[in-house]
N, C-alpha and C positions, 0 to 999 in steps of 0.2 A: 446652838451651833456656833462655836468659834474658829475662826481661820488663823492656821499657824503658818508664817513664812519659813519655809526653807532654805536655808543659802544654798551657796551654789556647791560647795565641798560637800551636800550630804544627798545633792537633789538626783545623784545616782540611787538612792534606797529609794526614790519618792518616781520613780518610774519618768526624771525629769520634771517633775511638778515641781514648781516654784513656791504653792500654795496648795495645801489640804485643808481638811475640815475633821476638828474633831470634838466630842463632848466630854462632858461633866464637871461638877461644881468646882474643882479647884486648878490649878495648873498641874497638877503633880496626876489628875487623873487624867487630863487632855496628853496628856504628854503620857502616858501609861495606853490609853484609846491610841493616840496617832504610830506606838509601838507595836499593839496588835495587829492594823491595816499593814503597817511594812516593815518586811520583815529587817532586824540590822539597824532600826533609827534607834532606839532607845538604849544601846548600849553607845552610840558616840554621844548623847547626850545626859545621861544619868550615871554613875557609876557602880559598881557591885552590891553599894549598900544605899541605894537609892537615891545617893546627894546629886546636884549638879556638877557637873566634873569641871576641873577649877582653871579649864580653859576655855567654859562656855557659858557665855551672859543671856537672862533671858528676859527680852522685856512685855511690857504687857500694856498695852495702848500708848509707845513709846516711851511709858515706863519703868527703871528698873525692878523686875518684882524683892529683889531684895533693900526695897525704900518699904517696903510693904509685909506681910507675911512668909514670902521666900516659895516654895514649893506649896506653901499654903493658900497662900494668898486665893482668893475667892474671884470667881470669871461669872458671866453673864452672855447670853444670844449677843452676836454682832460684837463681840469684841475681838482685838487682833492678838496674838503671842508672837512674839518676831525671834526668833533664835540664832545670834549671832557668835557664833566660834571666833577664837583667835586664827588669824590667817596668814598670820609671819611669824617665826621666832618656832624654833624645832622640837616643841616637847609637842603638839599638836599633830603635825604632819609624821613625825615619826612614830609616835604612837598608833596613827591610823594605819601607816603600813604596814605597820607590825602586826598586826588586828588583818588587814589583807593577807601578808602572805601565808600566814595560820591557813585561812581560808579559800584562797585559791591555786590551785596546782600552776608549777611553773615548768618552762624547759625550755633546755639549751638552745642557742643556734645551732652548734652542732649536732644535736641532738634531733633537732626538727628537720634539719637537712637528709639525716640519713633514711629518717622515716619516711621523706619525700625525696629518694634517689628518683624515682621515673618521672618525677618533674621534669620538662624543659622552656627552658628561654626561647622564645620566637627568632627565626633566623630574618623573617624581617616582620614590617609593622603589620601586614597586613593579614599576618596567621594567628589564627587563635593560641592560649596560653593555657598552658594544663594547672590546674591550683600546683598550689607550693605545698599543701599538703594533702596526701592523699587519703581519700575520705572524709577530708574534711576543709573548713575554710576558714581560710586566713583572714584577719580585719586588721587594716589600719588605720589608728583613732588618731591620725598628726593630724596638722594644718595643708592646705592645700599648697602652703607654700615647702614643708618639710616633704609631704610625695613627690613636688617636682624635679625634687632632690635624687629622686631612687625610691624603687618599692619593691619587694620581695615578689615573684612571677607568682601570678595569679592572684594576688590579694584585691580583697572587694578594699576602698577608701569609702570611710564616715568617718568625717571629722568628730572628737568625741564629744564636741558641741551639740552635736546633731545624733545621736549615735541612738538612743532611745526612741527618736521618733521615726528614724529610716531602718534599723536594724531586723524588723520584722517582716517589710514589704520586700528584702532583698534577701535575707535569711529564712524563709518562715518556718522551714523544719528544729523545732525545738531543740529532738534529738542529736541532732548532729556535733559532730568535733569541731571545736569554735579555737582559732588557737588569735590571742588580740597581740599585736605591738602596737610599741609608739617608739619615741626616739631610742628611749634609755631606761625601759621597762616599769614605770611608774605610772606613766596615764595609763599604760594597760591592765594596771592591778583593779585601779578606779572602774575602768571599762568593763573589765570581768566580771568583776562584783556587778556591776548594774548589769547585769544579763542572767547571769544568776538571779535576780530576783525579778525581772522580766518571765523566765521560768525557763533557759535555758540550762541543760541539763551536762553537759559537757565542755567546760569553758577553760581554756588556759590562760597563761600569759608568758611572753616570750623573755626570758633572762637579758639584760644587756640593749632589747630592741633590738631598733634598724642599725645603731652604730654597732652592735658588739656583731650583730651578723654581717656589717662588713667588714669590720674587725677580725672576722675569722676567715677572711676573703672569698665569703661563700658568693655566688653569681646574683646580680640585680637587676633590675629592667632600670634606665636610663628616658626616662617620656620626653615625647614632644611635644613643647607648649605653647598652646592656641595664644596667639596677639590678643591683645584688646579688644579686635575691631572682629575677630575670626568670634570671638565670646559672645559677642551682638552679634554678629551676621548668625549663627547656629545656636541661639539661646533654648529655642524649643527641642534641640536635638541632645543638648547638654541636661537640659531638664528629665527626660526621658531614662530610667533606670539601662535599660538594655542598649541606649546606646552611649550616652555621659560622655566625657572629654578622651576617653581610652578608644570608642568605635571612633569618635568625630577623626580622631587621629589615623586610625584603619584606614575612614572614608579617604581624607584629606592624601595618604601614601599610595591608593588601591589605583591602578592602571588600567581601563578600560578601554576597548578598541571597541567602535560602533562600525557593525557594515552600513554602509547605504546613511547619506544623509535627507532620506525620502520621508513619505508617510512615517514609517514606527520607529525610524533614526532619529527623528527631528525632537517628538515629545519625549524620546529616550533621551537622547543627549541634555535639552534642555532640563529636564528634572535630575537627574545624576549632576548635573553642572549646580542647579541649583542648592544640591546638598553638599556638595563640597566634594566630587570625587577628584583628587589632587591633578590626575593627567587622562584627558579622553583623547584617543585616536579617531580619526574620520578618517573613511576610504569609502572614496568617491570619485566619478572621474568625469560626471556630466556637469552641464551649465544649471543655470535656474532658468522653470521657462514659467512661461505665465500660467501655464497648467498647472504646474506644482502647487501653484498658492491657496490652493482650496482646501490642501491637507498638511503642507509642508510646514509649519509653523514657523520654523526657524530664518525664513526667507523673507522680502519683503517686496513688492513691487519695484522701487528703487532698485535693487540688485539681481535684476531681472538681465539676463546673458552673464552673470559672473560665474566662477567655478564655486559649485556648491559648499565646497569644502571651506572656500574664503567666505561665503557667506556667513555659514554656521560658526564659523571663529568669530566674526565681527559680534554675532547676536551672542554667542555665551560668554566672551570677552565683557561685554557691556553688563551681562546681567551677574556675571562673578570672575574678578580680576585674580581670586586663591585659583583658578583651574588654570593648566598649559591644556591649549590644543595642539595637538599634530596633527598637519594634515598630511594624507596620501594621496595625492591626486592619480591613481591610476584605478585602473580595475583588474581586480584580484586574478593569479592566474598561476598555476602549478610551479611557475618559475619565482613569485616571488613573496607567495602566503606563509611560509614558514619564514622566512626572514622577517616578514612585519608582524606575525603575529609571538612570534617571541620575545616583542618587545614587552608585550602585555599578559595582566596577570586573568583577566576576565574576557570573554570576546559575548557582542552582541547580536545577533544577526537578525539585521531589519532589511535583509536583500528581498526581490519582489522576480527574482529568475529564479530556474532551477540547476543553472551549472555553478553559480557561486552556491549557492545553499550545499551542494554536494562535495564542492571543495573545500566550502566552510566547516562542516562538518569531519571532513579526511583531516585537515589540518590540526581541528583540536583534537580529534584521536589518535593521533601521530604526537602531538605534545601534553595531552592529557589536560587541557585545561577546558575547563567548563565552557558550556555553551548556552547563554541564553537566549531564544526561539521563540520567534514572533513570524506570524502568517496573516494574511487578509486578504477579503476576496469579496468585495461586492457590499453585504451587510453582515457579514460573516468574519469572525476573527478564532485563528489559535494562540496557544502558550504552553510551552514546555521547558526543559533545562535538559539538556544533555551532556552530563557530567561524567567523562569515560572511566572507569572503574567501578561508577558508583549505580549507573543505570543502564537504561539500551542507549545508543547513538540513532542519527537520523535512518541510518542505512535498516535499523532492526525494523524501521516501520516500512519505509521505500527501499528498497534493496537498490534500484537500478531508476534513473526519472521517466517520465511519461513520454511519448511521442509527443511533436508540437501539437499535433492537431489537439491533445487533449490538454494541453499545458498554455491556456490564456495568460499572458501577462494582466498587471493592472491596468496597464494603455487600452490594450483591447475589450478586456471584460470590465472595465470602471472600477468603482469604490465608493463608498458613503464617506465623504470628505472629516466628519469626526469619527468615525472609526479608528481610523489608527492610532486617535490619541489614548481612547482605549486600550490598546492592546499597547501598545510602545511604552506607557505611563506602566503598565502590569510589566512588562518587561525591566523598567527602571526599579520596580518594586523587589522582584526578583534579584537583579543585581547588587543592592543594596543590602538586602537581607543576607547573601553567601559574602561580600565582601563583611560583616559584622558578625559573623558566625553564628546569627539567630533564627528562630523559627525553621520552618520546613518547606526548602525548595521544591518545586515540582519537578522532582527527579523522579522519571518512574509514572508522573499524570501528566497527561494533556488537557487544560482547558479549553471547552468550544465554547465560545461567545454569539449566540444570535442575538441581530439587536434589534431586529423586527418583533422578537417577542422577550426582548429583554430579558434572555435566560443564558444562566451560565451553565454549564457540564460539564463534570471532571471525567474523564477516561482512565481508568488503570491501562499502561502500554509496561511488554517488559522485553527485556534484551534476547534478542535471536541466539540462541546459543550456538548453533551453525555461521552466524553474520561474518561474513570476511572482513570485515575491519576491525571490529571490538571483540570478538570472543575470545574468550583465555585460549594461549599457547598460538594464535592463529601470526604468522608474518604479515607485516604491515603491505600489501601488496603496492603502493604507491600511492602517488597523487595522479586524476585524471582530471582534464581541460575538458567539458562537455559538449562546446559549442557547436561542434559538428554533429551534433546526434539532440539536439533539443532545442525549442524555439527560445527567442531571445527579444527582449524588446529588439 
């Protein structure tokens, strides 16, 4: 068994291997063997009549083999063959492209643009991006620092450094329409080819690149880019396929309103703060009292009589200076929940009544923005998402709220003091996932938490088709103030 080096211009046939292994007595048949394993080596190194082609030297345990027999020369177990091409000066490099574009299908920017007219550009950062082409996926093989530059909407980035080893866990359908750039359509011939022998089945490459497509002044995504200090603080988030420097950016734009800086507000905020959600709203209009500290995380005995809302900014100020807090120090009411909650793209709802929960809900069905729904009661926790178009609203389950007498707050009927980090941390989980466009909101389930027997339960719930506030065609009937009709801490 002898080990042949690869350089770096061929190690696209070599599936990225730097080093294979191949047999038999002479070099001429290692190099005949190392052309059967992949497919495309043996014609950039041998020529049509089996010489070595008079731009590539091969040596053989650091030796030139033509000090020796030449293609004859005699090999042994444990010896090395090193195959070193010329890699400046243009009869090399031209030849090989030439040899590519035989081989791989090319197309225009313009060409590519009309094929993906129902593409759109994001109107802003924190909505998802339809590919650039349709049915199929775009790759760009630049450097991190040429993407930051501009990239075609919806294109996955692997640097072509890495392109081999990441290409399959973020691609894996073979089949699919693979269309590569790079600046100026050349690393994408190299890229194609090595996908093509990956065993990708449908691979282009883009004429001109990224420059000729804005060259034809077709539309580009413009990114925002993480500091230094933003690349450390979210290393583990950047590493992560599904979320990379493209969601962290999502996170970092995505506007969050939290009700209630209480129990499921507290570990809500804190964990959304810790990921980087760029601006969290607090509305809140109570003090901290020393009851709170059993569950309220974000408070501390020190800050014990302050307004909650100033607390919660001290603590997630301290633990991440990328987030702005807003605070609202009042409590929410028909006159002023649509003006604060249009400041925001996500609302949470960690309230522990039942007239903000009913307003909270009228509100985002009135402006359609999603709601993530957190409950707790004792040892007992729920979770939902109520997202109007997309599922039922509060109202499909409770149409109208309970009489006080059946409606205990948390003061009067208690709480298991880690409970709510349960359910608030599942709620931060929630909020996360719809600001990243990934996985599957619980639009449509409710989870029940008992933690007495440590079990979860999902509920299917579905939208009232009679419901006076979300059913199609139905007029918005208003906003109602409940306080006169249901108990209240």
């Amino acid at each position: 068994m002898v080990t042949i080096r690869i350089p770096t211009p061929l190690r696209g046939l070599t599936k990225g291997q730097s080093d294979i292994t191949a047999t038999g007595p002479t070099v001429r048949d290692l190099l005949e063997d190392a052309g059967k394993q992949y497919d495309g080596l043996r014609p950039q190194i041998l020529d049509a009549s089996g010489e070595v082609r008079r731009f590539v030297n091969i040596f053989l345990n650091n030796e030139d083999i033509r000090s020796h027999a030449g293609l004859a020369t005699s090999v042994k177990d444990g010896d090395v063959l090193e195959i070193l091409p010329a890699v400046a000066g243009g009869a090399t490099f031209a030849e090989l492209k030439s040899q590519l574009k035989k081989e791989i299908s090319e197309i225009t920017a313009t060409d590519l643009f009309n094929v993906c007219k129902g593409a759109v550009l994001p109107s802003a950062p924190n909505e998802s991006v339809k590919p650039a082409v349709a049915g199929a996926t775009a790759i760009d093989v630049r450097t991190d620092e040429e993407w930051a530059q501009g990239y075609i909407p919806g294109a996955i980035h692997i640097d072509r450094g890495y392109l081999e080893i990441k290409v399959e866990s973020l691609v894996p359908d073979k089949s699919k329409r693979i269309v590569c750039y790079c600046a100026g359509g050349t690393r994408s011939l190299l890229a194609a080819k090595a996908l093509k022998t990956l065993g990708y089945q449908q691979v282009e490459s883009l004429i001109g690149g990224f420059d000729g497509w804005k060259e034809a002044g077709l539309p580009f995504v413009q990114p925002v880019i993480l500091s230094e200090s933003q690349r450390r603080r979210y290393l583990r988030h950047l590493s992560i396929p599904e979320v990379g420097e493209e969601g962290q950016v999502k996170l970092l734009a995505a506007r969050v309103l939290c009700i209630g800086a209480g129990g499921l507000g507290c570990p809500t905020a804190l964990y959304l703060a810790a990921a980087g959600v760029g601006t969290l709203g607090i509305v809140d209009d109570d003090l901290v009292d020393e009851s709170n500290l059993q569950r309220q995380i974000l408070h501390t005995t020190a800050r014990v009589g302050t307004p909650k809302t100033d607390s919660a900014r001290i603590a997630i100020e301290a633990l991440n200076p990328d987030v702005k807090v807003v605070e609202h120090k009042t409590r929410l009411n028909s006159e002023n929940v649509i003006d604060i909650f249009s400041q925001y793209d996500f609302i949470v709802d960690g309230s522990d009544n039942f007239p903000t929960r009913y307003l909270v809900n009228d509100a985002c069905v009135q402006l359609k923005k999603p709601c993530i729904h957190g409950s707790i009661y004792r040892f007992e926790g729920q979770l939902t998402v109520f997202w109007p178009g997309r599922g039922p609203c509060y109202r499909c389950l409770y149409p109208t709220p309970p009489p006080p007498e059946f409606a205990p707050s948390c003061a009067e009927a208690g709480v298991l003091g880690v409970l709510p980090g349960v359910i608030g941390i599942l709620e931060a989980v929630e909020t996360v996932k719809i600001i990243l466009g990934r996985g599957e909101p619980l639009v449509g389930r409710l989870v029940r938490y008992d933690a007495l027997k440590a079990e979860f339960r999902e509920l299917k719930i579905s939208a009232d088709p009679t419901c006076a506030y979300c059913a199609p065609g139905v007029i918005f009937p208003g906003l109602i103030d409940y306080e006169q009709f249901c108990g209240t801490r």
